[in-house]
PDB file of N, CA, C and O in Angstrom:
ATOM      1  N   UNK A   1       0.857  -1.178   0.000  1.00  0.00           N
ATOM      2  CA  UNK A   1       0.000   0.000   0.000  1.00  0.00           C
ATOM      3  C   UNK A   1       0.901   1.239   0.000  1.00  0.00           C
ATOM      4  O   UNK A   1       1.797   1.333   0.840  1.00  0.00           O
ATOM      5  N   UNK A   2       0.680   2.248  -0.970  1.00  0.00           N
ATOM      6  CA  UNK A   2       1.255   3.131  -0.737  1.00  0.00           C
ATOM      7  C   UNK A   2       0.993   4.144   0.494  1.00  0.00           C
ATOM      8  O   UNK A   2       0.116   4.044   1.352  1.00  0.00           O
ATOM      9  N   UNK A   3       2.261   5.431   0.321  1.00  0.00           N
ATOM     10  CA  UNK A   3       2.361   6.074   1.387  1.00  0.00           C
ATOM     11  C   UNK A   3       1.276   6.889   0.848  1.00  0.00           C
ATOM     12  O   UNK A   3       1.592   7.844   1.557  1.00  0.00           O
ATOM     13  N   UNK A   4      -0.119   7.503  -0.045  1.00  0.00           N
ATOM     14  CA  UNK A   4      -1.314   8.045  -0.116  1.00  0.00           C
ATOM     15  C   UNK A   4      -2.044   7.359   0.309  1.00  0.00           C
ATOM     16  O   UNK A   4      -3.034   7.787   0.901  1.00  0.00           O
ATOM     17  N   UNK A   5      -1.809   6.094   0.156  1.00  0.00           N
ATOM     18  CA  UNK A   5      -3.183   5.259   0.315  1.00  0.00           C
ATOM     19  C   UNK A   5      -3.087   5.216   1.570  1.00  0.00           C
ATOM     20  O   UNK A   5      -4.004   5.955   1.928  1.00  0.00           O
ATOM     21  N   UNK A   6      -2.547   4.811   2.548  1.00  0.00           N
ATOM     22  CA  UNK A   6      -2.295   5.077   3.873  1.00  0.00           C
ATOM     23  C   UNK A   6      -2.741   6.032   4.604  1.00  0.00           C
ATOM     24  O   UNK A   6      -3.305   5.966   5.697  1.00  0.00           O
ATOM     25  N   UNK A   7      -2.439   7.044   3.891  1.00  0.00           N
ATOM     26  CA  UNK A   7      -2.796   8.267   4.485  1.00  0.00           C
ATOM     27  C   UNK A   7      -4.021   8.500   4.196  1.00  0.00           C
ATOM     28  O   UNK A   7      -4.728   8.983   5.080  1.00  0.00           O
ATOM     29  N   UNK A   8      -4.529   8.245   3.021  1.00  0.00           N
ATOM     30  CA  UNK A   8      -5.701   8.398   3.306  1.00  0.00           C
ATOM     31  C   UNK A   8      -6.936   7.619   3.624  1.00  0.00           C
ATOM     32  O   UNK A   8      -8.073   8.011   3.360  1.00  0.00           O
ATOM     33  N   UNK A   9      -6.748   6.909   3.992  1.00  0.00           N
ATOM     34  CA  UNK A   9      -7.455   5.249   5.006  1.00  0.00           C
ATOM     35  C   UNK A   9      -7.500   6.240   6.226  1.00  0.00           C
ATOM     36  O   UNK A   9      -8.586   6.572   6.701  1.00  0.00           O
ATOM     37  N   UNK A  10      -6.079   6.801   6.826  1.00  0.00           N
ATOM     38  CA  UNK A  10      -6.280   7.438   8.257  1.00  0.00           C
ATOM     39  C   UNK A  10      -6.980   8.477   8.083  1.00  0.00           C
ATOM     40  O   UNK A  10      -7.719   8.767   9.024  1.00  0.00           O
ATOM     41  N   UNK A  11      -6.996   9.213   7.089  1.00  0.00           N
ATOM     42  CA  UNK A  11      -7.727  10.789   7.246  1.00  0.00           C
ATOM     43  C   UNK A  11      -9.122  10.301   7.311  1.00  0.00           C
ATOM     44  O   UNK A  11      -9.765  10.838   8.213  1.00  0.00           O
ATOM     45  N   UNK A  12     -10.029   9.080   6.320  1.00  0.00           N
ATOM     46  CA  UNK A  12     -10.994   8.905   5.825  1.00  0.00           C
ATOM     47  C   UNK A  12     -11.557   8.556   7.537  1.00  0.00           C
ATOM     48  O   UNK A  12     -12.326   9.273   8.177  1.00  0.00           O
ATOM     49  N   UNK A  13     -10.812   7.034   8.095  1.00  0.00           N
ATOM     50  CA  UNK A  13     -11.106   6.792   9.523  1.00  0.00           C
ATOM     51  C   UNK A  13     -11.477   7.855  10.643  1.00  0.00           C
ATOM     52  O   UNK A  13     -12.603   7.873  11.142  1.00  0.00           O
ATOM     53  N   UNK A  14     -10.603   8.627  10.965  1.00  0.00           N
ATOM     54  CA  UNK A  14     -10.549   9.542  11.481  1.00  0.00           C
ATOM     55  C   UNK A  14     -11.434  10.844  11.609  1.00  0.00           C
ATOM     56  O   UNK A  14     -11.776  11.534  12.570  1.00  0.00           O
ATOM     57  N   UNK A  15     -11.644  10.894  10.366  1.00  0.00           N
ATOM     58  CA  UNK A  15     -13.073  12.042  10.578  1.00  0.00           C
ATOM     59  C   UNK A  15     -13.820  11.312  10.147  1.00  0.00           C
ATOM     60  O   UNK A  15     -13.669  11.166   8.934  1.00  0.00           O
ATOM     61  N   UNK A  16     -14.679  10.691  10.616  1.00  0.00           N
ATOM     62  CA  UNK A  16     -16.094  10.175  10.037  1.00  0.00           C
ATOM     63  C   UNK A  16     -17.061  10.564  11.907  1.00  0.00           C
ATOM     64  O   UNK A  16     -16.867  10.206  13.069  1.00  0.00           O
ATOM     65  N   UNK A  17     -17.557  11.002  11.554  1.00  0.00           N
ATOM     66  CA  UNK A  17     -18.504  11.532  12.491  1.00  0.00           C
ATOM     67  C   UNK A  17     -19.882  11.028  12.224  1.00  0.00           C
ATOM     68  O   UNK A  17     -20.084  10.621  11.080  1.00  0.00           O
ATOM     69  N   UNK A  18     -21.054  10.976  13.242  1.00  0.00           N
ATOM     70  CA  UNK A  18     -22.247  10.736  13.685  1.00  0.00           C
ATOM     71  C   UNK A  18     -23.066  11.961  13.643  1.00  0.00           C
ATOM     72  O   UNK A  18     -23.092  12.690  14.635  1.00  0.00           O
ATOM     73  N   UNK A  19     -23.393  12.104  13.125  1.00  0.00           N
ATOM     74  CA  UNK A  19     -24.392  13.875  13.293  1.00  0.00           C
ATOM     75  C   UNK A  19     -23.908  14.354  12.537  1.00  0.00           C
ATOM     76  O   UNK A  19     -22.855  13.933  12.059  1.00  0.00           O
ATOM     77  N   UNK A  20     -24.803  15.945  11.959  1.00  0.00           N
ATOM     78  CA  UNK A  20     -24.110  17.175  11.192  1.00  0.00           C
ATOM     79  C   UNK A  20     -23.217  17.559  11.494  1.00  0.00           C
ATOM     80  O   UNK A  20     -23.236  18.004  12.642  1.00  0.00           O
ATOM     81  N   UNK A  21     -22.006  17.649  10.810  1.00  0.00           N
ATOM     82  CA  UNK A  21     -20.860  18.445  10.529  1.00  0.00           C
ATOM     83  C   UNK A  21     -20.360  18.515   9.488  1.00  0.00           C
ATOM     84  O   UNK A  21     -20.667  17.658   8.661  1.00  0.00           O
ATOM     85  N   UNK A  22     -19.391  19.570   9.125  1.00  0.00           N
ATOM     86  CA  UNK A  22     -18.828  20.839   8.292  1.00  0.00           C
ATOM     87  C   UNK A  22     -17.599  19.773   7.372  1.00  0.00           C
ATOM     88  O   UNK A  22     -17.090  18.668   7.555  1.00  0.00           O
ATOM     89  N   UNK A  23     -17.542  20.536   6.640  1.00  0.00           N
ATOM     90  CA  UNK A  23     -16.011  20.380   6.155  1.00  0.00           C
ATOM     91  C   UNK A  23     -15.094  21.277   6.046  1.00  0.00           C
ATOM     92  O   UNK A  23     -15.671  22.346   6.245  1.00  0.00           O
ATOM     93  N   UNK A  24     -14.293  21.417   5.900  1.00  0.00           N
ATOM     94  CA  UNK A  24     -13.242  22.994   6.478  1.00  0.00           C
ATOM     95  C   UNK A  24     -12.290  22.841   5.085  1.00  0.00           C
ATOM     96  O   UNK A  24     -11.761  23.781   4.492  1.00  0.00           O
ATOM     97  N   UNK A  25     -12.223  21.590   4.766  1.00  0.00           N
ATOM     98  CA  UNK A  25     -10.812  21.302   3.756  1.00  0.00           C
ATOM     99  C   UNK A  25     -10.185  20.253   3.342  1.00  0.00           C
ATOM    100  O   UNK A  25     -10.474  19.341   4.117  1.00  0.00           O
ATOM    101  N   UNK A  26      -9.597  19.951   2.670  1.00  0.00           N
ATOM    102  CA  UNK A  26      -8.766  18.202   2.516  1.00  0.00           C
ATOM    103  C   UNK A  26      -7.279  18.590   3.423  1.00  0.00           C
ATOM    104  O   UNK A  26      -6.876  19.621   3.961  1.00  0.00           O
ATOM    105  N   UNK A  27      -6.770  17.313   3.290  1.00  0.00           N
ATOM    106  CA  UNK A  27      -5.424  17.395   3.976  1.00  0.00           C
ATOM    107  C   UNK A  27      -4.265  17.259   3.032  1.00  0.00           C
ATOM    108  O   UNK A  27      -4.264  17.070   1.815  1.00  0.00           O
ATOM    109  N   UNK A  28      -3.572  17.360   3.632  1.00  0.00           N
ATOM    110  CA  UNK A  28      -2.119  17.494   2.462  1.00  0.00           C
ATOM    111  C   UNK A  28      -1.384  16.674   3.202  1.00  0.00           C
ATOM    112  O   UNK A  28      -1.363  16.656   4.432  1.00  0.00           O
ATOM    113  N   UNK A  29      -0.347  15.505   1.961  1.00  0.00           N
ATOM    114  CA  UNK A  29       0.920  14.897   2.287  1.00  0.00           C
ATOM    115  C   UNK A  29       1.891  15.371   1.499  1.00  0.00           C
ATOM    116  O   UNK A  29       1.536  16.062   0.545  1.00  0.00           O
ATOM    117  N   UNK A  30       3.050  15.166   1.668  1.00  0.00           N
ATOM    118  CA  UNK A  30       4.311  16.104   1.514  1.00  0.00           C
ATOM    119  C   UNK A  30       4.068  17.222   0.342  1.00  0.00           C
ATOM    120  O   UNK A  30       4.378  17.287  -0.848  1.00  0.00           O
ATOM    121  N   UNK A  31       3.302  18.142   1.331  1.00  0.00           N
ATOM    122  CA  UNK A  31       2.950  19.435   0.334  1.00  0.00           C
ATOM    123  C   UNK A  31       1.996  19.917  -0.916  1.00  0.00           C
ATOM    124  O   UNK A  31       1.878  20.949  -1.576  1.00  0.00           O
ATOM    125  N   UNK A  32       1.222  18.288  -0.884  1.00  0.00           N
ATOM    126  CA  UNK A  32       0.380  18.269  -2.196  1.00  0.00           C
ATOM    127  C   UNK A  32      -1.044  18.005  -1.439  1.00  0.00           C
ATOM    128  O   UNK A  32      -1.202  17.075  -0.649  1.00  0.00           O
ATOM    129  N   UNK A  33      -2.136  19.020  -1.815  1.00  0.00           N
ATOM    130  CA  UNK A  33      -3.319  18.925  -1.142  1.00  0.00           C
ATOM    131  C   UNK A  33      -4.194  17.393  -2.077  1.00  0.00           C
ATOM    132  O   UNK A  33      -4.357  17.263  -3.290  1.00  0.00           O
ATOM    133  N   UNK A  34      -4.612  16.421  -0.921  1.00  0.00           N
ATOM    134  CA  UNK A  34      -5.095  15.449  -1.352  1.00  0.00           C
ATOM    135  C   UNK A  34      -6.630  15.253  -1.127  1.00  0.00           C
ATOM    136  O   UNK A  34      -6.999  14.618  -0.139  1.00  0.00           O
ATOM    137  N   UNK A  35      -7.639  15.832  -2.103  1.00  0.00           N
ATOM    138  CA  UNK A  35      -8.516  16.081  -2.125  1.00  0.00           C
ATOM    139  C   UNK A  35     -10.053  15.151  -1.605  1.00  0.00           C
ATOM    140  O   UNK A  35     -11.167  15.522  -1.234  1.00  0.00           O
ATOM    141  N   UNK A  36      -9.417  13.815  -1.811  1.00  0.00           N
ATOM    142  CA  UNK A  36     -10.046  12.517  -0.852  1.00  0.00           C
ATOM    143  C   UNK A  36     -10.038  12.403   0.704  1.00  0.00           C
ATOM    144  O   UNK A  36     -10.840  11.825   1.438  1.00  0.00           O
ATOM    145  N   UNK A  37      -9.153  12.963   0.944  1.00  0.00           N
ATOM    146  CA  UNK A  37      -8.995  13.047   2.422  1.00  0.00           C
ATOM    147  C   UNK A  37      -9.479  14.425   2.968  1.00  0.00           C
ATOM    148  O   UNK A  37      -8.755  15.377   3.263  1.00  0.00           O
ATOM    149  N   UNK A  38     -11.256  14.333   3.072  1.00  0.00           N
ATOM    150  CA  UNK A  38     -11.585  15.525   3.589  1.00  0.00           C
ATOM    151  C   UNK A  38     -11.228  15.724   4.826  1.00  0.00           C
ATOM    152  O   UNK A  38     -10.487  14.923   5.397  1.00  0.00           O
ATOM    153  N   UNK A  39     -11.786  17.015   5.530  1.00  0.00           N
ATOM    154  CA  UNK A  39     -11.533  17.124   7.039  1.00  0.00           C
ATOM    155  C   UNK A  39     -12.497  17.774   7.357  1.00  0.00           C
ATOM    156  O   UNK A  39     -12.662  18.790   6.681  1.00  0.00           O
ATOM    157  N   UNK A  40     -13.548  17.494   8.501  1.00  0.00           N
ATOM    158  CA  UNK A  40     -14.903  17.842   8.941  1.00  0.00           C
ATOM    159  C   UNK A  40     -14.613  17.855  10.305  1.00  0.00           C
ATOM    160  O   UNK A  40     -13.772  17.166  10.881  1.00  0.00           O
ATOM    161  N   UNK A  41     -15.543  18.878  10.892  1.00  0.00           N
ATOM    162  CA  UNK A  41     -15.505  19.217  12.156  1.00  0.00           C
ATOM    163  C   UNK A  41     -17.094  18.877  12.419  1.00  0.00           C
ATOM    164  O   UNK A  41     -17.904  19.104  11.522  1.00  0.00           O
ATOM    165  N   UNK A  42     -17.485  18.360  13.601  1.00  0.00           N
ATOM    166  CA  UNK A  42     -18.865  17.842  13.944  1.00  0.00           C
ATOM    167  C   UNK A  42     -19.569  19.347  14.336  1.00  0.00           C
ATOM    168  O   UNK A  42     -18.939  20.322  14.747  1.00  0.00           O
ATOM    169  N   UNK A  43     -21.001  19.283  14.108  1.00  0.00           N
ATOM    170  CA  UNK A  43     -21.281  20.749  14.915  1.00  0.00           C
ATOM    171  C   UNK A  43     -21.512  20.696  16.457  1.00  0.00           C
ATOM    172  O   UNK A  43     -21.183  21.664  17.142  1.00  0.00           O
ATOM    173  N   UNK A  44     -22.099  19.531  17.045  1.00  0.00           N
ATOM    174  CA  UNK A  44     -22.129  19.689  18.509  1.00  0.00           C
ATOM    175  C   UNK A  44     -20.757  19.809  19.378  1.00  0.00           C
ATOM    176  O   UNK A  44     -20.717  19.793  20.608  1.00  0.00           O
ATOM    177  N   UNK A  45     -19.404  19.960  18.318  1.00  0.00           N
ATOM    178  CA  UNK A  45     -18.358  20.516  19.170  1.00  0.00           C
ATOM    179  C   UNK A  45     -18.017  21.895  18.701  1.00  0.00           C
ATOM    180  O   UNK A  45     -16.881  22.350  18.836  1.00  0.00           O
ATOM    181  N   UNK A  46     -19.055  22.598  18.120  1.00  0.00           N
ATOM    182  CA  UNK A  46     -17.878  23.708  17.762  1.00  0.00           C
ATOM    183  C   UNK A  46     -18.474  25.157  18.700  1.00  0.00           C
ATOM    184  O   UNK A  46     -18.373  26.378  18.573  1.00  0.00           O
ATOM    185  N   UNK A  47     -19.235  24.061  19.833  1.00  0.00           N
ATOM    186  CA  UNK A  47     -19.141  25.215  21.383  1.00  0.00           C
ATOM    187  C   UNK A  47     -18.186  25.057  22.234  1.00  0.00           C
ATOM    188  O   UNK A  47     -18.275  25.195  23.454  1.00  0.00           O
ATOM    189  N   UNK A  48     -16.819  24.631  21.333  1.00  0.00           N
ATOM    190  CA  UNK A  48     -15.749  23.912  22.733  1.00  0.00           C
ATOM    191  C   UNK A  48     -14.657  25.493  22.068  1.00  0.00           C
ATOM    192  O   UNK A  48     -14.906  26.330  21.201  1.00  0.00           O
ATOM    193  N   UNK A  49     -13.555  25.308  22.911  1.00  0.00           N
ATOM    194  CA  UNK A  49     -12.402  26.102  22.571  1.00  0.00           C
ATOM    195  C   UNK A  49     -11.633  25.337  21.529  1.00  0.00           C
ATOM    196  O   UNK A  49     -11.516  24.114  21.448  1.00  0.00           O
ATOM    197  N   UNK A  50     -11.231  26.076  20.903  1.00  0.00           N
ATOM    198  CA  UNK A  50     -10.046  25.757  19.430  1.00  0.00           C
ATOM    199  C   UNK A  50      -8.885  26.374  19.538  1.00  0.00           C
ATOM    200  O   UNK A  50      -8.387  27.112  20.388  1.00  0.00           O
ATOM    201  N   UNK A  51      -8.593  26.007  18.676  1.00  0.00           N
ATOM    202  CA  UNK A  51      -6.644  26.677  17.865  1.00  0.00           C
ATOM    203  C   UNK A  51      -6.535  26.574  16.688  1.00  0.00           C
ATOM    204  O   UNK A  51      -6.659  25.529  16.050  1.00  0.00           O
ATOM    205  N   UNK A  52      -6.308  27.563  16.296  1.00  0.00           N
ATOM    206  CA  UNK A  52      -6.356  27.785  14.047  1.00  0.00           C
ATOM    207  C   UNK A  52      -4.439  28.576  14.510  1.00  0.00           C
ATOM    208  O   UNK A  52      -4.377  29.795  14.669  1.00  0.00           O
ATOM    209  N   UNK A  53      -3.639  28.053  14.600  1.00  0.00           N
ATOM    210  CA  UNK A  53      -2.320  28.419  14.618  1.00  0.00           C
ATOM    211  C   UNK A  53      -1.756  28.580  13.214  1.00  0.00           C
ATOM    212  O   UNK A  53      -2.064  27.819  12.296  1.00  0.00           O
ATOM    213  N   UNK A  54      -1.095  29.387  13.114  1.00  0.00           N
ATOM    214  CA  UNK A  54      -0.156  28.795  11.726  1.00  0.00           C
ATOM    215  C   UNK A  54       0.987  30.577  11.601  1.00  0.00           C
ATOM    216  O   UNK A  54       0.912  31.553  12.348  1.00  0.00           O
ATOM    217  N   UNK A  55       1.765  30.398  10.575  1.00  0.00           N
ATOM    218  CA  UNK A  55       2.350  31.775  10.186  1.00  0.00           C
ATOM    219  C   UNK A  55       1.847  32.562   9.601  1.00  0.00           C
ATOM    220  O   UNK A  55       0.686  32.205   9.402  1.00  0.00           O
ATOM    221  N   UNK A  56       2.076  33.623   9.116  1.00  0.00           N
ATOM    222  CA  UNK A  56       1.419  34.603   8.530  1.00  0.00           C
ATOM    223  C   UNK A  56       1.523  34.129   7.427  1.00  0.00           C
ATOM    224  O   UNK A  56       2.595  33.586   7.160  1.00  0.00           O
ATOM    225  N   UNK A  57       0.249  34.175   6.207  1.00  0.00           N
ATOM    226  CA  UNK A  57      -0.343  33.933   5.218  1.00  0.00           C
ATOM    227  C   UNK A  57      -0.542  32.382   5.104  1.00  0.00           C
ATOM    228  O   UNK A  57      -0.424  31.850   4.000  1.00  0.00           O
ATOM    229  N   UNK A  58      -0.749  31.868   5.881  1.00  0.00           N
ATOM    230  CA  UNK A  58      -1.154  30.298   5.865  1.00  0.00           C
ATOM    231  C   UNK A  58      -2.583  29.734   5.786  1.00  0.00           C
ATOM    232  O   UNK A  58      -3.083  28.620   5.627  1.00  0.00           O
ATOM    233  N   UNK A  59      -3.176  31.433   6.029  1.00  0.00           N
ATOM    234  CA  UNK A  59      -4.611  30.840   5.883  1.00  0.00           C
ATOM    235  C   UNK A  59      -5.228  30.964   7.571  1.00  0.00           C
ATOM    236  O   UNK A  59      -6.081  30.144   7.909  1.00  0.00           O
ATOM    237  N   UNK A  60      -4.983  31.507   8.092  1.00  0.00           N
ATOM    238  CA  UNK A  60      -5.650  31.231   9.518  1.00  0.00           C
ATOM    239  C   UNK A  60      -7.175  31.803   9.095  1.00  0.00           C
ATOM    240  O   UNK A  60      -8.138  31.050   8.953  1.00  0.00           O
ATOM    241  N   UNK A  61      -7.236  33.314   8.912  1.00  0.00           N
ATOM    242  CA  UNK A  61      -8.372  33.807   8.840  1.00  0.00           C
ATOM    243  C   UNK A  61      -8.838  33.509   7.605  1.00  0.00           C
ATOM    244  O   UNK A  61      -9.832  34.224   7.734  1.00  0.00           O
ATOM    245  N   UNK A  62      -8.984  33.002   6.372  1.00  0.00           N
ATOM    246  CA  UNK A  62      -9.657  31.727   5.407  1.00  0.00           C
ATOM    247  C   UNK A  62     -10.136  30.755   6.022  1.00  0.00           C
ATOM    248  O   UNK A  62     -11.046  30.270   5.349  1.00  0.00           O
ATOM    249  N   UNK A  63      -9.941  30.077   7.225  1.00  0.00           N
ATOM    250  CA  UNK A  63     -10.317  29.134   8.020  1.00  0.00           C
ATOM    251  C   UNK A  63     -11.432  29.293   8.686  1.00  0.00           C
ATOM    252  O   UNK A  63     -12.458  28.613   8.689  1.00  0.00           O
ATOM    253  N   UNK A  64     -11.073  30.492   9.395  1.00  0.00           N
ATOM    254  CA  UNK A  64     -12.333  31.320  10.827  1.00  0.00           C
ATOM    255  C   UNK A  64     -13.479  31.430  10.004  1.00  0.00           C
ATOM    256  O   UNK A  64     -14.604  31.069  10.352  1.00  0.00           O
ATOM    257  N   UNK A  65     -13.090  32.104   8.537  1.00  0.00           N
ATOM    258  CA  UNK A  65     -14.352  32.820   7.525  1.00  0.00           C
ATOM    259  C   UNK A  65     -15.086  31.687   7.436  1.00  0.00           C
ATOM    260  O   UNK A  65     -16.250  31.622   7.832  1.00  0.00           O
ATOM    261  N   UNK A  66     -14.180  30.313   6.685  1.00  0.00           N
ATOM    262  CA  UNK A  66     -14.755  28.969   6.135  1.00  0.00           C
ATOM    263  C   UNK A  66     -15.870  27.850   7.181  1.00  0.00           C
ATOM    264  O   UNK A  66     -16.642  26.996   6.747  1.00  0.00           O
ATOM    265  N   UNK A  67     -15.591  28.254   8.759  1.00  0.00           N
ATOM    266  CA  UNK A  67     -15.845  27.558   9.506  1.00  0.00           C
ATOM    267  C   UNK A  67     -17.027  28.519  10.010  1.00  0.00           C
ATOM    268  O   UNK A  67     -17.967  27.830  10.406  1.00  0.00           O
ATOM    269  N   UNK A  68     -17.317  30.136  10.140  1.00  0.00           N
ATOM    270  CA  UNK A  68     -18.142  30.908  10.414  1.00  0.00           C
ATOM    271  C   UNK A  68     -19.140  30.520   9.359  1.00  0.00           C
ATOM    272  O   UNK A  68     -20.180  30.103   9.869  1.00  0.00           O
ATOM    273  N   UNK A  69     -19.144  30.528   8.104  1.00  0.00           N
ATOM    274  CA  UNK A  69     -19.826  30.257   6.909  1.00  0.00           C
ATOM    275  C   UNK A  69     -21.063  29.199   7.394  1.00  0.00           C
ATOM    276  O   UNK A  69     -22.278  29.217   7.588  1.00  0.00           O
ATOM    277  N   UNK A  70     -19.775  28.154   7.460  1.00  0.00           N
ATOM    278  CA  UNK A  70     -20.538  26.792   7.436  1.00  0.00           C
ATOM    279  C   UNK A  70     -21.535  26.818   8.852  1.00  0.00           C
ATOM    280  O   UNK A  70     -22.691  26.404   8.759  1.00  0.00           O
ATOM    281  N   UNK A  71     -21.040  27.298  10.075  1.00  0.00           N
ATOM    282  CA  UNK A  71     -22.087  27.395  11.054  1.00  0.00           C
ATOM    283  C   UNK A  71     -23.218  28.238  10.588  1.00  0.00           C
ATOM    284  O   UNK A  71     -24.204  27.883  11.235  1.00  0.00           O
ATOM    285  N   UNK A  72     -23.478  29.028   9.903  1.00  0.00           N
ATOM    286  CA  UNK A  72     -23.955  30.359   9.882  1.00  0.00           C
ATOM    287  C   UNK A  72     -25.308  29.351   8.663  1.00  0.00           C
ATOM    288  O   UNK A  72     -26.506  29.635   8.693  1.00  0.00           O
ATOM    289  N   UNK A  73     -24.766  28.320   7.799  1.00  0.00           N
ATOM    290  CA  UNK A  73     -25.131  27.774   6.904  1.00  0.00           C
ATOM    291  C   UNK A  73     -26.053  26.579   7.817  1.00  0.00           C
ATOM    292  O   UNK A  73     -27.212  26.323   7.489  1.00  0.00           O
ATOM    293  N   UNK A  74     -25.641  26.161   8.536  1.00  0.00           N
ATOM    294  CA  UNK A  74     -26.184  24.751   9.110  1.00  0.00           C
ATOM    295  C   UNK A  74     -27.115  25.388  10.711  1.00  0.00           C
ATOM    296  O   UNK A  74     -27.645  24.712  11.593  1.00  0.00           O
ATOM    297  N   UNK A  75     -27.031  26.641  10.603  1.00  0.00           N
ATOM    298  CA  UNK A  75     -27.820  27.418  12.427  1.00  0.00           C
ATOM    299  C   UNK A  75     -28.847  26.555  12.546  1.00  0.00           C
ATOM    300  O   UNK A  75     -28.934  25.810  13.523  1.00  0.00           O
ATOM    301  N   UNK A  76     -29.762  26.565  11.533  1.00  0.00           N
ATOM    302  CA  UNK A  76     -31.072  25.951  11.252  1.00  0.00           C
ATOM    303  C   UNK A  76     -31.733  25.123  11.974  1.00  0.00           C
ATOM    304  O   UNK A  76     -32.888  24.981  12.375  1.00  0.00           O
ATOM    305  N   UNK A  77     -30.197  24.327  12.090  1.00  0.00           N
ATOM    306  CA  UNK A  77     -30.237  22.912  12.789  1.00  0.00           C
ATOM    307  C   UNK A  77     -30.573  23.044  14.115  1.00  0.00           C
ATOM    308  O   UNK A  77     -31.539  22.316  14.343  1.00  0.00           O
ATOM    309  N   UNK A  78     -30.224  23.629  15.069  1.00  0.00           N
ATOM    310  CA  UNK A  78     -30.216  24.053  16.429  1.00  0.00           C
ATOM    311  C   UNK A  78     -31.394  25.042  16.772  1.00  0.00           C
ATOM    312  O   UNK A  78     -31.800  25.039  17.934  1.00  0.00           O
ATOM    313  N   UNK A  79     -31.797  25.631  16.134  1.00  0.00           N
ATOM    314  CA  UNK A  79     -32.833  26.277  16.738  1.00  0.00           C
ATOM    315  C   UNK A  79     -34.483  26.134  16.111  1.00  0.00           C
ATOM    316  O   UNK A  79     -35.408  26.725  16.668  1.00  0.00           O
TER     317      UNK A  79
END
């Protein structure tokens, strides 16, 4: 098995969630965004505390926007 396929068995495992939630983005292996390997955040956690870290121009606030969106998109659900 290759070193994609691998990786993306773990990304696929790994986020699979129970309930509504988001997708934020795929993941990347050595520098190449791999578009199978999404990445979703559940919504009944996104009343917890986070961390969007990174350097300047990496995208932090593309993230906040992408993840505000998608709550703002799915409110519906909750109330």
């Amino acid at each position: 098995m290759s070193d994609q396929s691998k990786f993306l068995a773990a990304m696929q495992a790994g986020y699979q969630f129970k309930g509504d939630h988001v997708k934020i983005g795929s993941g990347m292996l050595d520098g190449e965004v791999i578009g199978e390997a999404s990445i979703f955040l559940p919504l009944k956690t996104m009343n917890r505390h986070g961390l969007i870290a990174g350097a300047t121009g990496t995208g932090k606030t593309k993230t906040l926007q992408m993840i505000s969106e998608q709550l703002s998109d799915n409110m519906f659900l909750y109330y």
